[in-house]
C-alpha positions in Angstrom: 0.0 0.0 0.0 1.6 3.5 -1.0 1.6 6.0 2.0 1.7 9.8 1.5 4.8 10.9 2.0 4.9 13.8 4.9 7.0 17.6 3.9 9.7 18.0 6.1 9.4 21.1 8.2 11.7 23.8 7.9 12.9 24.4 11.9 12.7 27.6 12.8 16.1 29.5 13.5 16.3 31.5 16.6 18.1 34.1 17.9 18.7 35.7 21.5 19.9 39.2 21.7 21.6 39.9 24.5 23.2 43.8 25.5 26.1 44.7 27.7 26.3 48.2 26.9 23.9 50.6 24.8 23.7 52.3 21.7 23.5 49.7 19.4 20.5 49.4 17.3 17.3 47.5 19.0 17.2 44.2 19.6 14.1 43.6 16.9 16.5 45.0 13.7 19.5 43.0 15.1 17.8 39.6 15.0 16.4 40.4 11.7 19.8 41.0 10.3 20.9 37.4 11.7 17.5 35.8 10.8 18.4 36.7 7.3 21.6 35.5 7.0 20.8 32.3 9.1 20.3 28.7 7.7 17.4 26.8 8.8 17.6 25.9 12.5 20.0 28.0 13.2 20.3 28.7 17.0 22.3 31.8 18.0 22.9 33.9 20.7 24.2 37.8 19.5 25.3 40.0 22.0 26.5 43.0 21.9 29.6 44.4 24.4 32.2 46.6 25.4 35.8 47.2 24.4 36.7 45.3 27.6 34.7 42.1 27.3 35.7 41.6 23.3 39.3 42.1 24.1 38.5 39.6 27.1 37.0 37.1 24.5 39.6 37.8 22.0 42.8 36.9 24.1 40.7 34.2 25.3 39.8 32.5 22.3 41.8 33.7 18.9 44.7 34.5 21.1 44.9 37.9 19.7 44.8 41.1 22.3 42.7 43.6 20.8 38.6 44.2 20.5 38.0 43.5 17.1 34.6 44.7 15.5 33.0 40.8 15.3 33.7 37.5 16.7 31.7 34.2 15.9 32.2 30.7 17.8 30.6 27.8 15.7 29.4 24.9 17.5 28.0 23.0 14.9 26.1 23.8 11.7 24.4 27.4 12.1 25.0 27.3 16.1 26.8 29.3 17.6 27.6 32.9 19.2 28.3 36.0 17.9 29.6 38.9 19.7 29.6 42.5 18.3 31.9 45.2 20.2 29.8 48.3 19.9 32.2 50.8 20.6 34.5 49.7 18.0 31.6 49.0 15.5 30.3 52.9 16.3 33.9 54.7 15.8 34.5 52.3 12.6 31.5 53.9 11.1 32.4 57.2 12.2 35.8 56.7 10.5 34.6 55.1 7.5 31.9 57.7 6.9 29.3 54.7 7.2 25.8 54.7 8.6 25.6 53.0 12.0 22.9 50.2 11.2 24.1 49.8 8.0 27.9 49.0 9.7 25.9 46.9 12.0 23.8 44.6 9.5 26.6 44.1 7.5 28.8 43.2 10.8 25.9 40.8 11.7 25.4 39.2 8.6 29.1 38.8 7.9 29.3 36.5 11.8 26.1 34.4 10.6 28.3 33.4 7.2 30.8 32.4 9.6 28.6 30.4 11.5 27.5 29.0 8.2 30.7 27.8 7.6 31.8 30.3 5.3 35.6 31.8 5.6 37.5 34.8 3.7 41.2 33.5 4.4 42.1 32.5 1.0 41.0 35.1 -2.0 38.6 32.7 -3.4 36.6 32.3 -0.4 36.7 35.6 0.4 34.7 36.8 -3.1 32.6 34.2 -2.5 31.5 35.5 1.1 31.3 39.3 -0.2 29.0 38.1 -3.3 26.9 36.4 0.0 27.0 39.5 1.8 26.0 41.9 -0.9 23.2 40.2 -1.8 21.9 39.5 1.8 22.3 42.8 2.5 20.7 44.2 -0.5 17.5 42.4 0.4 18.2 43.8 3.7 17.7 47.6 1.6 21.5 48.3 2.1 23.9 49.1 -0.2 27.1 47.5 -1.1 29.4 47.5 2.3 32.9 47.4 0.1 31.6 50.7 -1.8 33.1 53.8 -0.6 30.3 56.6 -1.2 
């Protein structure tokens, strides 16, 4: 007897904002970014910190002692935690003449590629990352983040 064969569902991603300091943009616009950028199921937690705790994490983890703008730890497919440093993120866009969200959505959607295994070590890779971001964030309704306006 033939049986119906049942669509698999699509798990939802999810992601949990967490702040340690203020000014970045809400919560709601930050877990949009990373919804977009996320593969099904994805399970990530985004928070955003100080100079202090990202150089912390840094040191810690990459074994490197400065706050960089992004970090991402993968455990496994799409899980994972990224952690955004929101005073360097804020005087990066000051210095680059960039809009603050638009700094931050590209920052965010750059740490969900690397939870999605993606890399930009070797030259190949890296294209291959910016095409992703580009087009993410376009859908997003931002421009081109490796444009200078």
């Amino acid at each position: 007897m033939r049986t119906r064969s049942t669509p698999k569902r699509r798990r939802r991603s999810s992601v949990a904002v967490q702040r340690a300091v203020l000014g970045a943009p809400a919560a709601a616009r930050l877990r949009a970014w990373a919804l977009a950028a996320a593969r099904p199921g994805a399970e990530v937690t985004l928070r955003v910190v100080g100079v202090a705790e990202a150089r912390r994490l840094n040191r810690a983890f990459r074994k490197r002692d400065y706050a960089p703008n992004v970090l991402s730890f993968s455990y496994g497919p799409g899980q994972g935690d990224l952690v955004l440093c929101h005073p360097v993120i804020a005087r990066e866009a000051r210095q680059w003449g960039k809009d603050l969200s638009a700094h931050y959505a590209h920052l965010v959607v750059h740490g969900m590629l690397h939870l999605r295994g993606l890399a930009h070590a070797r030259a190949a890779d890296a294209r291959r990352m910016e095409r992703a971001e580009i087009a993410l964030l376009g859908r997003l309704g931002f421009g081109d983040p490796y444009t200078v306006e």
